[in-house]
The first five atom37 places (N, CA, C, CB, O) and aatype in JSON, in Angstrom:
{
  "aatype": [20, 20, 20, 20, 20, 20, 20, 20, 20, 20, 20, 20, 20, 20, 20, 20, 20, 20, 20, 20, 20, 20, 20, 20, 20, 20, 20, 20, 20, 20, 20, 20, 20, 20, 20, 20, 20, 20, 20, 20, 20, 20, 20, 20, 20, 20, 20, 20, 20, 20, 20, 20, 20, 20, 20, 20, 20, 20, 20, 20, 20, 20, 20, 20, 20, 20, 20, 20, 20, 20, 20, 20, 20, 20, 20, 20, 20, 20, 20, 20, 20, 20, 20, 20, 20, 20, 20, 20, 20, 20, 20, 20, 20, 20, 20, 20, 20, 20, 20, 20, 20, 20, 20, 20, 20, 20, 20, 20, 20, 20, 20, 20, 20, 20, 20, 20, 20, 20, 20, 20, 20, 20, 20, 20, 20, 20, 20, 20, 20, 20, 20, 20],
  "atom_mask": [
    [1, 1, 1, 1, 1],
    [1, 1, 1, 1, 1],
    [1, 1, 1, 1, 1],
    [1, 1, 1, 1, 1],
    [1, 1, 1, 1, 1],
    [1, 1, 1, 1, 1],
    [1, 1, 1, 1, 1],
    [1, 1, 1, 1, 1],
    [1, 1, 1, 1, 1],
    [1, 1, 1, 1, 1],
    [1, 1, 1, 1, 1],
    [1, 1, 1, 1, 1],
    [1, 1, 1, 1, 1],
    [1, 1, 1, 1, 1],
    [1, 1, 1, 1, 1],
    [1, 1, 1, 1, 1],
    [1, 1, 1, 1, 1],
    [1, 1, 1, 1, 1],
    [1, 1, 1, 1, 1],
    [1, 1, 1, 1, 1],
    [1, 1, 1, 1, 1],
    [1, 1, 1, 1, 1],
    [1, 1, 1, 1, 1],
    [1, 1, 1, 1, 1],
    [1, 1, 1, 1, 1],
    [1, 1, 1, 1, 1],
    [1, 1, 1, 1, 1],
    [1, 1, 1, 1, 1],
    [1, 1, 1, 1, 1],
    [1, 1, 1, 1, 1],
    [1, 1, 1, 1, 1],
    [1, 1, 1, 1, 1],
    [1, 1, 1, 1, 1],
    [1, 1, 1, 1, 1],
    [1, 1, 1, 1, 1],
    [1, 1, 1, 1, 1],
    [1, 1, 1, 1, 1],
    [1, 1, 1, 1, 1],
    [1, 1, 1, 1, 1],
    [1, 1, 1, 1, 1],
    [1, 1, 1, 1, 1],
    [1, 1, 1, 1, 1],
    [1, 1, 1, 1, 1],
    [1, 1, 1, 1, 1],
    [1, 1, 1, 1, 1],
    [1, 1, 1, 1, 1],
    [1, 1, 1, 1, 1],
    [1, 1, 1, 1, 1],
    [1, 1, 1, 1, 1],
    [1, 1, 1, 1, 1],
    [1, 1, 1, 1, 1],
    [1, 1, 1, 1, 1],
    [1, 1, 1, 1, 1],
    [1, 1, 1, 1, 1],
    [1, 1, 1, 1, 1],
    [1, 1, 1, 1, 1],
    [1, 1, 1, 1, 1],
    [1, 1, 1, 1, 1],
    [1, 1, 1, 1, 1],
    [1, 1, 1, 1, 1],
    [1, 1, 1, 1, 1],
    [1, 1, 1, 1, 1],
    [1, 1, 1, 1, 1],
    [1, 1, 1, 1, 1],
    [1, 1, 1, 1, 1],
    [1, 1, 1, 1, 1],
    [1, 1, 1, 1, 1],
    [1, 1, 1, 1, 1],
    [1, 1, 1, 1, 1],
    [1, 1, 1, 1, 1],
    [1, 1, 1, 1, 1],
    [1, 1, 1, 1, 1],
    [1, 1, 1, 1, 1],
    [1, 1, 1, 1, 1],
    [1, 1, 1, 1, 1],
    [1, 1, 1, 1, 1],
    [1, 1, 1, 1, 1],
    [1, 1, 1, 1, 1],
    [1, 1, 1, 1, 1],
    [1, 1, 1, 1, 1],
    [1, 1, 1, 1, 1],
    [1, 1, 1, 1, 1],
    [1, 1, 1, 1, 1],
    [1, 1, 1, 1, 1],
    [1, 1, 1, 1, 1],
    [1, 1, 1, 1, 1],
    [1, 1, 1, 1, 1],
    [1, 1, 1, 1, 1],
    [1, 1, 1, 1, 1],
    [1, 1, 1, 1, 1],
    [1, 1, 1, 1, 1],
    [1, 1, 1, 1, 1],
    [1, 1, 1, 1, 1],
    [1, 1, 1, 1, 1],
    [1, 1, 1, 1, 1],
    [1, 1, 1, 1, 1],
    [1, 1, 1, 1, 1],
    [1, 1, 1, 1, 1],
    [1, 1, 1, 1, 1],
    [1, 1, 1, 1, 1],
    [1, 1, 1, 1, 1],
    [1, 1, 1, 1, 1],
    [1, 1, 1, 1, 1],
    [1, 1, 1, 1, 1],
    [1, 1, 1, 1, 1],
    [1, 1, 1, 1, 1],
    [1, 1, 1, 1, 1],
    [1, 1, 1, 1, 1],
    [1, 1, 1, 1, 1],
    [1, 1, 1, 1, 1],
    [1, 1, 1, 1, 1],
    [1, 1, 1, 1, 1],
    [1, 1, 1, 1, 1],
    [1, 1, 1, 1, 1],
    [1, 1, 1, 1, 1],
    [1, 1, 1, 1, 1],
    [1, 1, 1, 1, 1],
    [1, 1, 1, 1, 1],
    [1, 1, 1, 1, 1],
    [1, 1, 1, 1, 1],
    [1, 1, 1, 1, 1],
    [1, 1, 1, 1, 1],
    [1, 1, 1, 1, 1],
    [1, 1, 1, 1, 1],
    [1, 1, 1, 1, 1],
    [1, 1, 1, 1, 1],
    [1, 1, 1, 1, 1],
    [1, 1, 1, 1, 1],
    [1, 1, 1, 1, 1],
    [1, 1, 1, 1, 1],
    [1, 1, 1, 1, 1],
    [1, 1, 1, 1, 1]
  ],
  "atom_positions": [
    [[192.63, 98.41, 185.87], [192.6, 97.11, 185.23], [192.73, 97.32, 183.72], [191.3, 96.34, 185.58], [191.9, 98.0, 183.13]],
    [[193.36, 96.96, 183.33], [193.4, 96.62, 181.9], [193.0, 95.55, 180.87], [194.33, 96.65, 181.74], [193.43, 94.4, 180.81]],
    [[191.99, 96.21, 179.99], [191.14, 95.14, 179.55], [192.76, 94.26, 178.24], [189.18, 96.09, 178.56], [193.88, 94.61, 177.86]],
    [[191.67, 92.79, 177.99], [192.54, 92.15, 176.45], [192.74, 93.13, 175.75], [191.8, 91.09, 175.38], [192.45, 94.28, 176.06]],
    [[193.36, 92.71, 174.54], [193.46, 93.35, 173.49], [193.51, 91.92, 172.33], [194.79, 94.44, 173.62], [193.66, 90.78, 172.75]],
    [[193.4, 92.18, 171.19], [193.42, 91.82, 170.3], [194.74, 92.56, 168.98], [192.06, 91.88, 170.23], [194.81, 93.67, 168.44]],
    [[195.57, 91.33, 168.89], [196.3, 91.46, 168.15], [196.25, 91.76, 166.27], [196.75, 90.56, 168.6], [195.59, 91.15, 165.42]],
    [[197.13, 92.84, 166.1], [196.64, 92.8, 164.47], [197.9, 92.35, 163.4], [196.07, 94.52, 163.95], [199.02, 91.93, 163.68]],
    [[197.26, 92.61, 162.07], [198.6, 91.65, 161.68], [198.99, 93.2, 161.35], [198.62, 90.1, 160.22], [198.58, 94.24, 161.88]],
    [[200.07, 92.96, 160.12], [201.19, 94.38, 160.28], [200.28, 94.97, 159.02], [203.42, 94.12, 159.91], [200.27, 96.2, 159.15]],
    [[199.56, 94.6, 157.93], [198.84, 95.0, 156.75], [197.9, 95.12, 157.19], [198.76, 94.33, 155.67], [197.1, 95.09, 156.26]],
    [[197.1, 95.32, 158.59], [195.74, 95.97, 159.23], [196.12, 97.01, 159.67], [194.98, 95.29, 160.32], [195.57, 98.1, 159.55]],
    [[197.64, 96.63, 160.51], [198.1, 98.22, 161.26], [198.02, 99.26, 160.18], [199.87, 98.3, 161.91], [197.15, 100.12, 160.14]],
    [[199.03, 99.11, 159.25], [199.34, 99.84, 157.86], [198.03, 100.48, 157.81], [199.72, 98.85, 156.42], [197.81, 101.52, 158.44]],
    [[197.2, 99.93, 157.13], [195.54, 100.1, 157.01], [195.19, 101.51, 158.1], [194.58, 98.35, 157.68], [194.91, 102.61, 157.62]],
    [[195.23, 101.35, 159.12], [194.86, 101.78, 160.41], [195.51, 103.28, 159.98], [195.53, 100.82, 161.85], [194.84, 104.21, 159.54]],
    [[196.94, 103.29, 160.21], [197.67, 104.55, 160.54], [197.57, 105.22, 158.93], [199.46, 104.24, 161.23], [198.04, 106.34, 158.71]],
    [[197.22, 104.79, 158.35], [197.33, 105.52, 156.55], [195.67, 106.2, 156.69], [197.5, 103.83, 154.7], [195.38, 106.93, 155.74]],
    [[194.68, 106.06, 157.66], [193.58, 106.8, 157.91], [193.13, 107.88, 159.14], [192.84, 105.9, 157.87], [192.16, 108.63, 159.3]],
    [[194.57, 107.5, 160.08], [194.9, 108.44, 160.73], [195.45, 109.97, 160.92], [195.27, 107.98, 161.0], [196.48, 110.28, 160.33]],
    [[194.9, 110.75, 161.59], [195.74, 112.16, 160.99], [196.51, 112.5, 161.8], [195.02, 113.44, 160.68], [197.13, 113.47, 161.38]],
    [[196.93, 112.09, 163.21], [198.03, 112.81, 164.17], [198.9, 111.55, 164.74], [197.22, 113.78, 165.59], [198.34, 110.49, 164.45]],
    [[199.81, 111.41, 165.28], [200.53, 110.09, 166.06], [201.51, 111.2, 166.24], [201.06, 108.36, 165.19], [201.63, 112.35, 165.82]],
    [[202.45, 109.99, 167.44], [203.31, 110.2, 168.17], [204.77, 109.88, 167.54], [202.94, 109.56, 169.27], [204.95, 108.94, 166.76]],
    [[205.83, 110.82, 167.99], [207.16, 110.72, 167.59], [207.36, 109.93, 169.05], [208.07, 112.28, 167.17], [206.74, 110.29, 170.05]],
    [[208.23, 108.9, 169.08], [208.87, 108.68, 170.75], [210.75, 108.27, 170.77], [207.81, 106.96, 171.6], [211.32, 107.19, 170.75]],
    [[211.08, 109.19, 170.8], [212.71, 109.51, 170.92], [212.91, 109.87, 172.04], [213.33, 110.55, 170.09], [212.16, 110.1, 172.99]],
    [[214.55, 109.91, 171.82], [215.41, 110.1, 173.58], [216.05, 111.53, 173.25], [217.04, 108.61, 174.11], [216.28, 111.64, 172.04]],
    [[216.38, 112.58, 173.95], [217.38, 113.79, 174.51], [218.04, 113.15, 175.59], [216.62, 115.24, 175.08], [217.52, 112.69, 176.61]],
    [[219.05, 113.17, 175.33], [220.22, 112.86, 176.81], [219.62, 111.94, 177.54], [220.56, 114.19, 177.99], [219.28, 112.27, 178.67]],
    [[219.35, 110.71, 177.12], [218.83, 109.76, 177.33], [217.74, 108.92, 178.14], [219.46, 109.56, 177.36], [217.56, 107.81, 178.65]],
    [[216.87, 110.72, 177.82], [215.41, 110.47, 178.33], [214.25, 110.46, 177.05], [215.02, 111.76, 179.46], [214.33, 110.9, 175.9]],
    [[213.31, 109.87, 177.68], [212.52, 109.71, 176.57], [211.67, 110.87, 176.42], [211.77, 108.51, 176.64], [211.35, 111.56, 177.38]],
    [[211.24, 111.12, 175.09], [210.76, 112.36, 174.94], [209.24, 111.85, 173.63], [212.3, 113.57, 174.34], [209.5, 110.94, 172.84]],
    [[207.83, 112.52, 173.56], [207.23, 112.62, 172.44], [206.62, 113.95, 172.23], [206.35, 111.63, 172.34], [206.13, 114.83, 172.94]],
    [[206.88, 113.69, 170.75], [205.88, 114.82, 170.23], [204.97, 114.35, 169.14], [206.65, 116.08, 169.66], [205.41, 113.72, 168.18]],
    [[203.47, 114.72, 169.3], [202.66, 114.89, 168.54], [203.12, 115.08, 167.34], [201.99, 115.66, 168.9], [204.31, 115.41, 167.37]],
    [[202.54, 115.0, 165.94], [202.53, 115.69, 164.72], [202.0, 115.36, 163.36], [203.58, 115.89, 164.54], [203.03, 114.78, 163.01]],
    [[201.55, 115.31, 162.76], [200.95, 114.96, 161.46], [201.48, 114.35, 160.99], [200.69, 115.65, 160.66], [202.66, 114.6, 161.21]],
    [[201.32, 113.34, 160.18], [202.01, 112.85, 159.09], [200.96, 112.48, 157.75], [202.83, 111.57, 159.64], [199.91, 112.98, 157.33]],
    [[201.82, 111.32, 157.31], [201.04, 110.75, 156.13], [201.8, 109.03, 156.21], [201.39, 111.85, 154.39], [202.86, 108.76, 156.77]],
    [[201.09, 108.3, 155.65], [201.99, 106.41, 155.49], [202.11, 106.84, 154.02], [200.77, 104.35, 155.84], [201.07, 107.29, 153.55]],
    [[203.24, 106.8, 153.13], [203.72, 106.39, 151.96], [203.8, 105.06, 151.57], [204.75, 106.83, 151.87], [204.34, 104.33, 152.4]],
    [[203.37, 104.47, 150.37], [202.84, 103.71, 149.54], [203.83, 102.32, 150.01], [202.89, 104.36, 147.94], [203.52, 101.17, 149.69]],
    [[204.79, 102.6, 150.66], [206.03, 101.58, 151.55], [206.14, 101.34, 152.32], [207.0, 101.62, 151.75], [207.06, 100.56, 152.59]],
    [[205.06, 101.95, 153.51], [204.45, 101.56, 154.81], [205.54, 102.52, 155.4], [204.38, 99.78, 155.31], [206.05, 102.12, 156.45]],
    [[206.0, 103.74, 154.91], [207.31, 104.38, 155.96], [206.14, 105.57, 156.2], [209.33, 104.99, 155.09], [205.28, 106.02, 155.43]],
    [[206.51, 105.93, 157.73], [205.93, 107.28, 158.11], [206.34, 108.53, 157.67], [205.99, 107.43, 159.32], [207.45, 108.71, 158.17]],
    [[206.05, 109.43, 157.03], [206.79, 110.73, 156.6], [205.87, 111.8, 157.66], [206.64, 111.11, 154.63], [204.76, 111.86, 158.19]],
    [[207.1, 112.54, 157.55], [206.56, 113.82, 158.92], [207.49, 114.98, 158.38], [207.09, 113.34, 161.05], [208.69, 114.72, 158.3]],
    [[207.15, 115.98, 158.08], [208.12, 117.23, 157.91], [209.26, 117.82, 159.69], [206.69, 118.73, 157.34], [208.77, 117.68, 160.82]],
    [[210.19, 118.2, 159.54], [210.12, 119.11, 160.51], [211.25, 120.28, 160.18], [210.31, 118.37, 161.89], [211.97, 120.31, 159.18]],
    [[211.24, 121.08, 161.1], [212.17, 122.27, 160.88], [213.72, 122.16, 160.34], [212.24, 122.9, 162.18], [214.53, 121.88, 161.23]],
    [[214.02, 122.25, 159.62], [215.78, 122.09, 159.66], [216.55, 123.2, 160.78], [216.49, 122.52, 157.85], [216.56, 124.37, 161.18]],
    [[217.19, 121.8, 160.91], [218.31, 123.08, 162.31], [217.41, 122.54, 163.62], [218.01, 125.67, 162.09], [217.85, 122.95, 164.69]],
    [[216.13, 121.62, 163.72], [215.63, 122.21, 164.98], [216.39, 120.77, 166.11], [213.5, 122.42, 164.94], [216.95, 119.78, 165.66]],
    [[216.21, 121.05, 167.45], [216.03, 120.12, 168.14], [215.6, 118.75, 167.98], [215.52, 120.52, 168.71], [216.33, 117.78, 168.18]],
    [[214.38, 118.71, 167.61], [213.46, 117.44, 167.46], [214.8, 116.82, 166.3], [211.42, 117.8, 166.67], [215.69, 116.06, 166.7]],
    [[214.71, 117.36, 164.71], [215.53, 116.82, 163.84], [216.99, 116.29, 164.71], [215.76, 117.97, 162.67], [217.16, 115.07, 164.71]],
    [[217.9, 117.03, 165.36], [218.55, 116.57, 165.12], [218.3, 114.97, 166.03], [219.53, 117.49, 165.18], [218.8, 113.92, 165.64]],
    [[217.7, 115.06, 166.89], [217.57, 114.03, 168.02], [217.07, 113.02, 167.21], [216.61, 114.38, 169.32], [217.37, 111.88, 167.55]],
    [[216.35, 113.17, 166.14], [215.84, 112.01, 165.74], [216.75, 111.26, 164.55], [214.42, 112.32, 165.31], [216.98, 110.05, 164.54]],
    [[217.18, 112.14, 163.65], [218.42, 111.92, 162.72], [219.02, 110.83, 162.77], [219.39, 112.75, 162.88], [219.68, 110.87, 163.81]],
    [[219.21, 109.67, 162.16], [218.98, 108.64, 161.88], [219.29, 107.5, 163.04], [219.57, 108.58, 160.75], [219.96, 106.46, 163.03]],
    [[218.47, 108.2, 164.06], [218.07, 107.14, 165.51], [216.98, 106.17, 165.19], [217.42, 108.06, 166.95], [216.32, 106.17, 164.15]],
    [[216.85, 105.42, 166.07], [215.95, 104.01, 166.29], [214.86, 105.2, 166.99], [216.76, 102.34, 167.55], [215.16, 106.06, 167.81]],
    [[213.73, 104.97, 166.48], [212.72, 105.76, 166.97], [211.0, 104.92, 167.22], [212.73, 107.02, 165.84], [211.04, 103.69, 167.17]],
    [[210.05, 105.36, 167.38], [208.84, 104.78, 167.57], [207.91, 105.66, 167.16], [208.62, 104.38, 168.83], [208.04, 106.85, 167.42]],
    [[206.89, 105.22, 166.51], [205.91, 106.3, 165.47], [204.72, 105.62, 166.61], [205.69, 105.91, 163.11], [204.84, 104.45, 166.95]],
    [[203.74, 106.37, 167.06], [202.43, 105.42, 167.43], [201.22, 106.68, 167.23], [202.51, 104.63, 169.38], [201.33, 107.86, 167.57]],
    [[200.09, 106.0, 166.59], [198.8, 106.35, 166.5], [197.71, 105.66, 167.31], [198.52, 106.25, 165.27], [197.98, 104.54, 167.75]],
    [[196.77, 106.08, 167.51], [195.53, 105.31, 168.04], [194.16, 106.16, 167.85], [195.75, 104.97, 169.69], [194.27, 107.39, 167.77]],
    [[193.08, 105.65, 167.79], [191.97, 105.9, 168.07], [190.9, 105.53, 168.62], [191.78, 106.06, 167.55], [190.14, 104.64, 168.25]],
    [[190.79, 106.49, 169.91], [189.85, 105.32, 170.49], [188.53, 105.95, 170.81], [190.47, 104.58, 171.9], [188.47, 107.15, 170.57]],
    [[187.33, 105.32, 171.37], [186.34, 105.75, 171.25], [186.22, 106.2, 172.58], [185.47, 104.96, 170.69], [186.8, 105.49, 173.41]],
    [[185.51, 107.4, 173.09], [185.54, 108.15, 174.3], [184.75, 107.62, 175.18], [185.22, 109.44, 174.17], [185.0, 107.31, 176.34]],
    [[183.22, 107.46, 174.24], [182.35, 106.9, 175.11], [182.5, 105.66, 175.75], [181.35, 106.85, 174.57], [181.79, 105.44, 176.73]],
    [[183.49, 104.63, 175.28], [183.29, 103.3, 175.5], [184.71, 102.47, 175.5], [182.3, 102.8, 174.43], [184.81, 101.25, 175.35]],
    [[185.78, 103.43, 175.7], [187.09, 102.86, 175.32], [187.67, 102.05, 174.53], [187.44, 102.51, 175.96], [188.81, 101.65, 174.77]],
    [[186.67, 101.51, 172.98], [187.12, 101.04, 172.09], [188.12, 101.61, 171.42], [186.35, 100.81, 171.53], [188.44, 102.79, 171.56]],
    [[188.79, 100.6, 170.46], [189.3, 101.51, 169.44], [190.57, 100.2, 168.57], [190.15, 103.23, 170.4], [190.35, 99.08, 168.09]],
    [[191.96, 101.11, 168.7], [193.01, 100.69, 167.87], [194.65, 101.59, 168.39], [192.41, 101.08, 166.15], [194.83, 102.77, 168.71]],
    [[195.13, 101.02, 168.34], [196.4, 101.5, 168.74], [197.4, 100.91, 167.96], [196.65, 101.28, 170.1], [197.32, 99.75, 167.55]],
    [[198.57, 101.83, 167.67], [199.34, 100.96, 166.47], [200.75, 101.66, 166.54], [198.56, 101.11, 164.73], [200.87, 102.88, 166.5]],
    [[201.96, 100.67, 166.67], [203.35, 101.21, 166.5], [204.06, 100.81, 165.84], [204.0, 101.27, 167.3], [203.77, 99.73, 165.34]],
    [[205.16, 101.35, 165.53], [206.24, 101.22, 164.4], [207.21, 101.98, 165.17], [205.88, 101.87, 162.8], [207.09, 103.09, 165.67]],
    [[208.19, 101.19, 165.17], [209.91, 100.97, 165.67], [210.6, 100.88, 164.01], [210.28, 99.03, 166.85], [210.38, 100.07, 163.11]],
    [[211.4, 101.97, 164.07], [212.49, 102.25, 162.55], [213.41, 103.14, 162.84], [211.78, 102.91, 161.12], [213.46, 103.69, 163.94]],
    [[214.43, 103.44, 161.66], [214.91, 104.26, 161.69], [214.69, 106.01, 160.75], [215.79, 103.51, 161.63], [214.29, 106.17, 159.6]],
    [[215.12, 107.07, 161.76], [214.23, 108.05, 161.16], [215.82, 108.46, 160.06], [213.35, 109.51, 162.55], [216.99, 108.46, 160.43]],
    [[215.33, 108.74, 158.79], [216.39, 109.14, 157.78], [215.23, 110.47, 157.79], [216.84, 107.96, 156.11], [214.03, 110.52, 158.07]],
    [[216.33, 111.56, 157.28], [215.87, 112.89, 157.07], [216.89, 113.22, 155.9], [215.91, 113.91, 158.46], [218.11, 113.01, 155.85]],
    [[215.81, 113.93, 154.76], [216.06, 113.89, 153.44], [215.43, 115.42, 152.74], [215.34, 112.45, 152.86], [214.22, 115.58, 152.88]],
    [[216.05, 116.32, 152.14], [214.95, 117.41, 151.61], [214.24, 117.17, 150.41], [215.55, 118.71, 151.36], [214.12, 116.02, 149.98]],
    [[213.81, 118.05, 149.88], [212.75, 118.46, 148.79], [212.85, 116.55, 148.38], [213.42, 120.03, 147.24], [213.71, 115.68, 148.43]],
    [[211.46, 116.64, 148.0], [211.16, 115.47, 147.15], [211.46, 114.02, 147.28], [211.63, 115.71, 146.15], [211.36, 113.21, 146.36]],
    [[211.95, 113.69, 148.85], [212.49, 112.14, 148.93], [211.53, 111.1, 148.7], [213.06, 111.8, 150.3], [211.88, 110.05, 148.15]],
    [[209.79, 111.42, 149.25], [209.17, 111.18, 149.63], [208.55, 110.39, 148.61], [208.83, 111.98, 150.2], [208.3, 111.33, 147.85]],
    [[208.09, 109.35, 147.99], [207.31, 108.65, 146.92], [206.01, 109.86, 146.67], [206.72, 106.9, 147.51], [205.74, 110.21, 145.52]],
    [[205.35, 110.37, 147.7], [204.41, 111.15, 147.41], [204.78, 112.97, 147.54], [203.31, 110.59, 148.36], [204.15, 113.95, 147.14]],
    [[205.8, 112.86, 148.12], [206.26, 114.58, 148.63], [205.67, 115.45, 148.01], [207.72, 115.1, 148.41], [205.35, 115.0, 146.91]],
    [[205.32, 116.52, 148.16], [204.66, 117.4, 147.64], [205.72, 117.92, 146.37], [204.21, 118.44, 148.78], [206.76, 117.31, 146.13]],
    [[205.32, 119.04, 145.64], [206.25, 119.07, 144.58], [207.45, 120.19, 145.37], [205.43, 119.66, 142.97], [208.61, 120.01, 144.99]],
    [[207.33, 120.92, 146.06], [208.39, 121.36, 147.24], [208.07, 121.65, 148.64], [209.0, 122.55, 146.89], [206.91, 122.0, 148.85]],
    [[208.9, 121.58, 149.69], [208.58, 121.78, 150.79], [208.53, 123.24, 151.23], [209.32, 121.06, 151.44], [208.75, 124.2, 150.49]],
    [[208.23, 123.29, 152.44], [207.95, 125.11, 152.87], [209.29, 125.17, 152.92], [207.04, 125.76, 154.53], [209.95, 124.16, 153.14]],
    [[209.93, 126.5, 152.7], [210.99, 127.2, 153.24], [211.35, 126.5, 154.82], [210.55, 128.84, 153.26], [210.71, 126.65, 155.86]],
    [[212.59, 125.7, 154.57], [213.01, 125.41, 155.98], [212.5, 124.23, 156.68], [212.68, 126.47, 156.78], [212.44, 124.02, 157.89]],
    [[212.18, 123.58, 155.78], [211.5, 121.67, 156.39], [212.2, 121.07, 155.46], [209.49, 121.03, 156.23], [212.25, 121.23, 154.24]],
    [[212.9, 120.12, 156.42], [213.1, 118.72, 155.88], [211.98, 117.76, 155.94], [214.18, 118.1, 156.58], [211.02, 117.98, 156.68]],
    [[212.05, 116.67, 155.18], [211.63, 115.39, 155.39], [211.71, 114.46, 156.41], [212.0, 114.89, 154.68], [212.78, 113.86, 156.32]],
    [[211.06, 114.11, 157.3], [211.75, 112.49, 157.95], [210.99, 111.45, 157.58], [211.82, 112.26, 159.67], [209.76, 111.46, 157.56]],
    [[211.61, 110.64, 157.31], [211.06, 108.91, 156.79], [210.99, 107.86, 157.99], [212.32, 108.09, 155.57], [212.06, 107.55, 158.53]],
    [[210.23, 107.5, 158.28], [210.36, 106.46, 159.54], [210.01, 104.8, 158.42], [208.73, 106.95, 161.2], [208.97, 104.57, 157.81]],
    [[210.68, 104.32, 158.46], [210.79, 102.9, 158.11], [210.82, 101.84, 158.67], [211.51, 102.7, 157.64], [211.77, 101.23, 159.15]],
    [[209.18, 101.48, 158.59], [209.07, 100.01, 159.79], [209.65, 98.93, 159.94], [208.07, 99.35, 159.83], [209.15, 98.04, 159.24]],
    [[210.65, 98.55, 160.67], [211.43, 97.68, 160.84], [210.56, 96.76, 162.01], [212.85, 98.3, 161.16], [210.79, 95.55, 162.0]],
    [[209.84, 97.13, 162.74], [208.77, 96.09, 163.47], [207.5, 97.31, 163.68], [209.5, 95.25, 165.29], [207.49, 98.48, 164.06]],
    [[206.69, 96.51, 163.32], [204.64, 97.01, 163.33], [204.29, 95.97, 163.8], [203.52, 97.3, 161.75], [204.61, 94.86, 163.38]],
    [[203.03, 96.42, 165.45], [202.17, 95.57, 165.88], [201.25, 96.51, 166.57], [202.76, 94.46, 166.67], [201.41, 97.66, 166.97]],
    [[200.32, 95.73, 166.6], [199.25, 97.01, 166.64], [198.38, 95.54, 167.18], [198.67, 98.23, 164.8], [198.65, 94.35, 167.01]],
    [[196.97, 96.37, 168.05], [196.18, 95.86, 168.92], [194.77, 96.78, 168.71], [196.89, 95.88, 170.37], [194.62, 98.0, 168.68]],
    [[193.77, 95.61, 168.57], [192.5, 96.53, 168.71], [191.75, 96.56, 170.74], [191.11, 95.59, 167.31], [191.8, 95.59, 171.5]],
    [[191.42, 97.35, 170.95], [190.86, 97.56, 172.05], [189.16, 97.2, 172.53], [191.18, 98.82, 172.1], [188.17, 97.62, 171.92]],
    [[189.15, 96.75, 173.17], [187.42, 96.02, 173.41], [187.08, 97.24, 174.25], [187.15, 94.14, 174.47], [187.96, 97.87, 174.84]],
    [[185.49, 97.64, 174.32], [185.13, 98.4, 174.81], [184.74, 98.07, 176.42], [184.32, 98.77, 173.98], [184.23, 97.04, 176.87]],
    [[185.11, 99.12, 177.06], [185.66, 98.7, 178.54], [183.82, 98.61, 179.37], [187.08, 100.37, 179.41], [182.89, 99.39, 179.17]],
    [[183.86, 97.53, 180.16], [182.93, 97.07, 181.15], [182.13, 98.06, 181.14], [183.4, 96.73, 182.48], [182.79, 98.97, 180.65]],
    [[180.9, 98.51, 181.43], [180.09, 99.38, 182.32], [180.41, 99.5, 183.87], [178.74, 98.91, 182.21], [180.12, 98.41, 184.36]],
    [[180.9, 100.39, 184.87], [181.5, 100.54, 185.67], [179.96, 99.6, 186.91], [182.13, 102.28, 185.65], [178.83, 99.17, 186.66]],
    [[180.47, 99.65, 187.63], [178.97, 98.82, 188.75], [178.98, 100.06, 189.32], [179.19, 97.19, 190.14], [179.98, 100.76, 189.44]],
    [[177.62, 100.41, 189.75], [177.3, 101.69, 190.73], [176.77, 100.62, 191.61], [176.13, 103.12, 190.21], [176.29, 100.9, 192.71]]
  ]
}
């Protein structure tokens, strides 16, 4: 069963994922869907930045595709929490694209920029006590 949710506006989501430390990449390979985990950061423009390898797989697949960024946090004990996505396109850019970029990247990372073209995000109610 799946409990309500509660809708957020797009400047709560923002809020949300700029205090988050891991989310989801969700892209296609040969036109299956694929995610990977990975760090990022929200830049001061609400775009997701994520480093990744130049040359690798992931880059090229994502390279300026329609993609989906999602974070959440939820609470273990009680299934509260927050969940939050962003649908954009991923541009990949080196050294310094970034409003905040570091002053250079490691040997061999590009940039990717995810730019929210739609954010909606939902808070989660904490789920029933089960009946014994």
């Amino acid at each position: 069963m799946t409990p309500d949710t509660a809708p957020l506006d797009e400047r709560h989501c923002l809020h949300l994922l700029a205090g988050a430390p891991v989310g989801r990449v969700v892209y296609t390979v040969g036109a299956l869907p694929a995610v990977l985990p990975t760090r990022y950061r929200l830049d001061d423009d609400g775009s997701v930045v994520l480093q990744a390898t130049a040359g690798s797989e992931f880059l090229r697949a994502v390279a300026g595709a329609l993609v989906a960024f999602q974070a959440d946090e939820i609470d273990t004990a009680d299934g509260s929490g927050w969940s939050v996505t962003i649908l954009g396109t991923a541009e990949t850019t080196g050294q310094g694209a970034a409003t905040r970029a570091p002053a250079a990247l490691p040997a061999g990372q590009v940039t990717i920029r995810i730019h929210p073209e739609w954010v909606t995000g939902h808070l989660l109610p904490a789920a029933l006590a089960a009946h014994g």
